[in-house]
C-alpha distance (Angstrom), angle and dihedral (degrees) to the residues before:
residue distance angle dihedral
X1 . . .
X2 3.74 . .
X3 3.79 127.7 .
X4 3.47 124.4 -144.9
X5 3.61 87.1 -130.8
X6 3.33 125.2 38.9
X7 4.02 128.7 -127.9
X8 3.79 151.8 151.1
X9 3.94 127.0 -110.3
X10 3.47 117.2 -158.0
X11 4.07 104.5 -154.5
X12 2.91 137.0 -165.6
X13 3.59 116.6 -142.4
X14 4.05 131.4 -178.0
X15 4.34 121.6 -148.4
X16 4.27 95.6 -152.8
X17 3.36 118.3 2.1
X18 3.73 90.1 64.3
X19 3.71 95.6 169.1
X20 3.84 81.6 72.9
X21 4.07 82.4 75.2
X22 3.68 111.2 106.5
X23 3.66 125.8 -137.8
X24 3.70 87.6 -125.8
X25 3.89 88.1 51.2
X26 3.51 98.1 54.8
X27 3.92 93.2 43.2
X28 3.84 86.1 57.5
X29 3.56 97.5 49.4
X30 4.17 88.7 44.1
X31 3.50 91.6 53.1
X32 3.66 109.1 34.8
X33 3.67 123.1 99.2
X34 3.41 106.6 -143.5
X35 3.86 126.6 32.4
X36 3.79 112.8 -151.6
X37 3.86 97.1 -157.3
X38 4.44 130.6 -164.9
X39 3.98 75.1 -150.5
X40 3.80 126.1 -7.1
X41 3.64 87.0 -149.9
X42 3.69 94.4 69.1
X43 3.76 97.9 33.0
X44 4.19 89.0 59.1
X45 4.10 85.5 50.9
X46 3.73 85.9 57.2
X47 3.90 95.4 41.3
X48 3.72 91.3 52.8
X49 4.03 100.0 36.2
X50 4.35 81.8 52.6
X51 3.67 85.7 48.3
X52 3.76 89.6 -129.9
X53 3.79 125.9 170.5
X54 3.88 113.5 -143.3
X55 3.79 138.6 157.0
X56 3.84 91.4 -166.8
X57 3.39 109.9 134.2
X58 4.20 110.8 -121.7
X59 3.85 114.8 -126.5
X60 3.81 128.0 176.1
X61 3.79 113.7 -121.9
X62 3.90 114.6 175.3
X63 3.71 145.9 136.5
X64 3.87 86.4 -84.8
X65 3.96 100.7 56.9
X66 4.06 96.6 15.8
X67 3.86 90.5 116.9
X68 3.80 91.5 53.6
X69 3.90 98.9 39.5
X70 3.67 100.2 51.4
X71 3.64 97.1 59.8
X72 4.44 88.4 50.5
X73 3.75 87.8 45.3
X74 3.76 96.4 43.9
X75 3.85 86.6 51.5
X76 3.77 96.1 47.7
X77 4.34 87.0 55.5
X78 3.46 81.2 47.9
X79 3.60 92.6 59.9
X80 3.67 89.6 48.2
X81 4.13 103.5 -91.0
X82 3.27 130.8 151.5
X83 3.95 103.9 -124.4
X84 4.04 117.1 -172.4
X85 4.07 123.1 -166.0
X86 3.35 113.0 -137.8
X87 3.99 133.7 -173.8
X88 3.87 136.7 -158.4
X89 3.94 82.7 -106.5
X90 3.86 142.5 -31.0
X91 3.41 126.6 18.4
X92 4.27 124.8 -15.0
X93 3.68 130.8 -124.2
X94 4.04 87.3 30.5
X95 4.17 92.6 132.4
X96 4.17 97.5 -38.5
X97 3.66 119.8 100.8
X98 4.46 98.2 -85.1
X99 3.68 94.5 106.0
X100 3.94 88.9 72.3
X101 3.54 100.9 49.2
X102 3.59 92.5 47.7
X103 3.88 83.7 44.9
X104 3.66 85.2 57.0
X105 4.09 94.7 49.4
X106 3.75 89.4 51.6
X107 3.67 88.0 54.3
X108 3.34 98.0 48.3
X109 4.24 91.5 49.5
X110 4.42 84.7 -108.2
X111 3.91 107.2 150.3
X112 3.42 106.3 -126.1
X113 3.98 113.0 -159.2
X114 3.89 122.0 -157.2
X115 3.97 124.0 -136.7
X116 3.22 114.2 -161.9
X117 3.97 131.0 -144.2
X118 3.88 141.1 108.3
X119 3.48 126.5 13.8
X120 3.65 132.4 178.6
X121 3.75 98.5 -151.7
X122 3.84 95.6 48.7
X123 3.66 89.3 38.8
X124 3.60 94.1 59.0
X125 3.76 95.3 42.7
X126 4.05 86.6 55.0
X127 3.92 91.1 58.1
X128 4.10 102.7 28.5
X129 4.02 91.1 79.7
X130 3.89 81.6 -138.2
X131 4.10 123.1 144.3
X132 4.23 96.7 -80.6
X133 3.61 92.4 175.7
X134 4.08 93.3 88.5
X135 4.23 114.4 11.8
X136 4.00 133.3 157.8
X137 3.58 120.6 -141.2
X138 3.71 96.1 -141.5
X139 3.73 102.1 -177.3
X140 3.80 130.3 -136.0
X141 3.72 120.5 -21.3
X142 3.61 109.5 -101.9
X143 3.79 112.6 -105.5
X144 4.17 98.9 -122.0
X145 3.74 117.7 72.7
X146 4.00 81.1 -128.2
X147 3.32 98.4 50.4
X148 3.76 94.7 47.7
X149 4.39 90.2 52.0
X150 3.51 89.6 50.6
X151 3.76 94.0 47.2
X152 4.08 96.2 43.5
X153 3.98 82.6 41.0
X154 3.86 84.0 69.2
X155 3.95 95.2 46.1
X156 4.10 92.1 42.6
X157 4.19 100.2 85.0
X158 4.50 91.8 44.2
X159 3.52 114.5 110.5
X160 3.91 84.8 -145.9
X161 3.96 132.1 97.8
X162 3.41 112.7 -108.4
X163 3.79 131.9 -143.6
X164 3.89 129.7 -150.2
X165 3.73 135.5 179.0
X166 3.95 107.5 -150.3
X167 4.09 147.2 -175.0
X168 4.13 102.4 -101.7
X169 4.10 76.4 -141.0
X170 3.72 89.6 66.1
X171 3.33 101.5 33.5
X172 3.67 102.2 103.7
X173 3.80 91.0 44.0
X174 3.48 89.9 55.5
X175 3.58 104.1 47.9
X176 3.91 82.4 55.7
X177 3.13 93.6 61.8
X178 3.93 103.9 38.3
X179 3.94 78.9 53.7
X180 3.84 85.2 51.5
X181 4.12 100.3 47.7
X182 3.95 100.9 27.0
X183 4.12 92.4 33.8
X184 3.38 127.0 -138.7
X185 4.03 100.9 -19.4
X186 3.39 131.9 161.6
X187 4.00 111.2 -106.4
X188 3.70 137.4 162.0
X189 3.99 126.1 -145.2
X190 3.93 107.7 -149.4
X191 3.87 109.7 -167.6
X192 4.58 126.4 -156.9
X193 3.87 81.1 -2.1
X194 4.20 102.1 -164.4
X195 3.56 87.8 16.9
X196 3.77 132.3 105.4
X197 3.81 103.3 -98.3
X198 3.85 96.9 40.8
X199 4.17 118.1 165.0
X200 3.66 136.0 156.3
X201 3.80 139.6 -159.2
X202 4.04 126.4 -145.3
X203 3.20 123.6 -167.1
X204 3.66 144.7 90.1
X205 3.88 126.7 -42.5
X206 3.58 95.2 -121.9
X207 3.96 93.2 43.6
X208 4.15 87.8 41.0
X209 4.31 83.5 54.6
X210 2.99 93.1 48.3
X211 4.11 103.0 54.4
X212 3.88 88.0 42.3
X213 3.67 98.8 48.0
X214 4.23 84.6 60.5
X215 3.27 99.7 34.0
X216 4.69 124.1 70.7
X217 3.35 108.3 -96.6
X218 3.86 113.9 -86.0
X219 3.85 120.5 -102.8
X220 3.99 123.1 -119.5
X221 4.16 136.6 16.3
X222 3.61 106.8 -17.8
X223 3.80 117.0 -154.8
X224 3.65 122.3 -163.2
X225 4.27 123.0 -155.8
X226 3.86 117.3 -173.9
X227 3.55 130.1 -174.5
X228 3.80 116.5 -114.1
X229 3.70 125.0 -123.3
X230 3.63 120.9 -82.3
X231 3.99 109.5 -90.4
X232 3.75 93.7 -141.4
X233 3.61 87.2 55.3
X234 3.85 102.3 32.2
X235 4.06 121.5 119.3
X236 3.61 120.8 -159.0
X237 3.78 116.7 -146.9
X238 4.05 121.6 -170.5
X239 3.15 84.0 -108.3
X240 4.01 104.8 53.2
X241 4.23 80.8 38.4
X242 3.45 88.1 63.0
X243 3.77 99.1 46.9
X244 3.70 87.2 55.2
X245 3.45 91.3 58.3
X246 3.70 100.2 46.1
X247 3.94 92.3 53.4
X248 3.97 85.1 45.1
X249 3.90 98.9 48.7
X250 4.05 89.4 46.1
X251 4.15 86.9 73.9
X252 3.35 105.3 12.5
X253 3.98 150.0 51.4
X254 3.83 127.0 -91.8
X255 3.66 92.6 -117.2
X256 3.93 83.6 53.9
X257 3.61 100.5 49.4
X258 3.40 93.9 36.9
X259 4.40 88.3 54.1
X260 4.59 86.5 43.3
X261 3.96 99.7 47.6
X262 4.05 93.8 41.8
X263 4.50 87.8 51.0
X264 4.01 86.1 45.0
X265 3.92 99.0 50.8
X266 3.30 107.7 19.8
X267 3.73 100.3 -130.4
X268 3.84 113.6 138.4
X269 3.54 121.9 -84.3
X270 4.41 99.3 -112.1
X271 3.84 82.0 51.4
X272 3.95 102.1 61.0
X273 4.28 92.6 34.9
X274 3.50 84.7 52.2
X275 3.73 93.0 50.4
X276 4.30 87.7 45.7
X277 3.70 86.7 55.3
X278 3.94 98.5 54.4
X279 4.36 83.2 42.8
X280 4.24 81.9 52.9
X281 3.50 83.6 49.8
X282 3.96 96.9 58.1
């Protein structure tokens, strides 16, 4: 099926707990003409589990071939298609390379149309019991052990839960050393969140350690949620003030970052905008 006017879906789409497919999901897919695909493989399981009927044509679109895709797939809007982004499971452009072709769409006036459905990180905030009135997506873990101090170092003084997507290979190493920068927070590790075999763990870091470091390494997505720092206790570095700010500006305004990170820490208001100028700056 051809539109008149061409566009991108971004879709989310769950492997297992199919019922978590919405009507408006599978309509998309049906009627799109192009599926841009994490791995076509998996997206065909899904079409033919759903039972959905499509003549959209299945291309790969991945961190590996994202810089030769998005020019094809901005051509094909162009030309009027219907184009719908589709991951393994949950909810696209979460850390994998969607934000830039919808980047792309935007700068090429292409409406771009959201779908709505699973995703890990809100999933996992619903069932951690964890304050969900302020939270950070923080991303994957970086690889190093370095890398990953210097990066929870940043997180370890907001009074805000944090949220991490992690290697079940380095998961026990990791909780060591959250327990070791953060201290002994409360935390939950949520594993194949929107999938079939979903389960979660509460407890504390050390405790959570602990079980992982004598136990084989857990199968799937892991997703870690940490407790933030106590805001009677919390102190705000430059640098922590500026991580704030980044995180902020990436979905909202300067006025609106500015107005968040000044209630969080406490600092006065002409301090943080003049921090979110020098960050402009960069």
């Amino acid at each position: 099926m051809t539109q008149q006017n061409g566009h991108l879906s971004v879709v989310s789409t769950p492997i297992g707990n199919l019922g978590d497919l919405s009507s408006r999901a599978g309509d998309v897919l049906a009627r799109s003409d192009i599926l841009a695909c994490e791995d076509t493989r998996m997206t065909r399981k899904l079409l033919s589990l759903c039972g959905i009927q499509t003549k959209a044509k299945l291309l790969p679109y991945h961190d590996h071939n994202g810089q030769t895709m998005r020019p094809k797939l901005i051509a094909a809007m162009q030309a009027g298609k219907a184009v719908a982004l589709v991951s393994d499971a949950g909810t696209p452009l979460v850390s994998d390379p969607g934000y830039k072709l919808v980047a792309a769409c935007h700068e090429f006036d292409i409406q771009v149309n959201a779908v709505p459905g699973p995703s890990a990180v809100l999933a996992g905030l619903a069932i951690a019991g964890l304050p969900s009135d302020r939270f950070l997506f923080a991303g994957f873990v970086p690889a190093t052990t370095n890398a990953a101090r210097t990066t929870f170092q940043g997180f370890a003084a907001l009074p805000v839960t944090s949220i991490w997507f992690d290697s079940p290979k380095r998961l026990a190493g990791n909780l060591a050393l959250m327990q070791e920068v953060f201290g002994n927070r409360l935390a939950v590790v949520a594993r194949e969140m929107t999938k079939l075999y979903e389960s979660y763990q509460r407890d504390c870091l050390a405790e959570l350690a602990a079980f992982y470091a004598s136990a084989a390494a857990p199968k799937g997505e892991i997703v870690i949620l940490v407790s933030g720092a106590d805001p009677g206790h919390a102190t705000f570095d430059d640098d922590a003030l500026r991580l704030m700010l980044r995180e902020e500006l990436c979905t909202h305004s300067l006025r609106d970052a500015v107005k968040t990170v000044t209630e969080i820490s406490g600092k006065p208001r002409k301090y943080i905008y003049a921090l979110a100028i020098e960050i402009g700056k960069e």
